[in-house]
VOGU-3710 file (C-alpha; in Angstrom, 3 decimals, decimal comma):
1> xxxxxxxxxx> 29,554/-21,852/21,899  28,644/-20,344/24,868  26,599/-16,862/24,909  27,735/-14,444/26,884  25,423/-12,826/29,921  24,800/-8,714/29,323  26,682/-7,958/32,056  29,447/-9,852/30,779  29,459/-8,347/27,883  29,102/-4,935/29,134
11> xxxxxxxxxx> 32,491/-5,498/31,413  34,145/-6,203/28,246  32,760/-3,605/26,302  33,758/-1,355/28,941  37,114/-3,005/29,237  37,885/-2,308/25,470  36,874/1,374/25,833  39,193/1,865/29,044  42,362/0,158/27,052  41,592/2,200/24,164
21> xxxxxxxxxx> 41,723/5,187/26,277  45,151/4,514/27,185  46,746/3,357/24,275  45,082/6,957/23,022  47,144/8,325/25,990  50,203/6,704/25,466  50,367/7,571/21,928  49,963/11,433/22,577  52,737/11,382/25,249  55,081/9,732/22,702
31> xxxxxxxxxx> 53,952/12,157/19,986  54,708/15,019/22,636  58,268/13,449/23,499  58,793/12,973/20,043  58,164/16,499/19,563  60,354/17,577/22,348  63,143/15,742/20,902  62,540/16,829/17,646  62,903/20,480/19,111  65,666/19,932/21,459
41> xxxxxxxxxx> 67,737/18,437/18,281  66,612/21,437/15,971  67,867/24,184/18,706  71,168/22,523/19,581  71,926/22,100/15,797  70,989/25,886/15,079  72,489/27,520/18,992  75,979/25,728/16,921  75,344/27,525/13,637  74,592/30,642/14,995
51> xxxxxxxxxx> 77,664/30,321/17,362  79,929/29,326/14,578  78,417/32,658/12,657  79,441/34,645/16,165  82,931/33,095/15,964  83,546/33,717/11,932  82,306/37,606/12,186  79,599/36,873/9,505  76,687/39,399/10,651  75,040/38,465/7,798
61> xxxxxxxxxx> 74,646/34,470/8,533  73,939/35,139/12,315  70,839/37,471/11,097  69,548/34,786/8,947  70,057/32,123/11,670  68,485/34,161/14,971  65,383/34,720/12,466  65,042/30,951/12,020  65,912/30,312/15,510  63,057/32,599/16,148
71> xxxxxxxx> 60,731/31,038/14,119  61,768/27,743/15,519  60,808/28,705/19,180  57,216/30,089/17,610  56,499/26,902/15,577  56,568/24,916/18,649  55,219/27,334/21,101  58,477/27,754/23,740
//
């Protein structure tokens, strides 16, 4: 077995720091779409309830749901 120079060693070294680095990156920005999606889904769903609350008269139910919808847009900062 062959043992490898320092600089050799420090190329890989710093080749192994520079993929980590972006596999770090990568998983943030699919934990951000994620996220996004996650969101998106959660509004559309609720925007229908609290239409469907508009549509049947029912104060009370379009109260409740524009609170959550509220505290939707809060818990994810938008």
């Amino acid at each position: 077995m062959k043992d490898k120079s320092y600089t050799e060693l420090m190329k890989i070294s710093a080749m192994n720091r520079n993929q980590a680095k972006e596999n770090f990156i990568q998983n943030l920005y699919i934990e951000i779409m994620l996220a996004e999606i996650q969101l998106t889904l959660e509004k559309e769903k609720l925007v229908k309830r609290i239409d469907n609350a508009i549509d049947d008269n029912d104060k009370e139910t379009f109260l409740l749901l524009s609170k959550e919808f509220i505290e939707l847009t809060k818990r994810f900062g938008t």
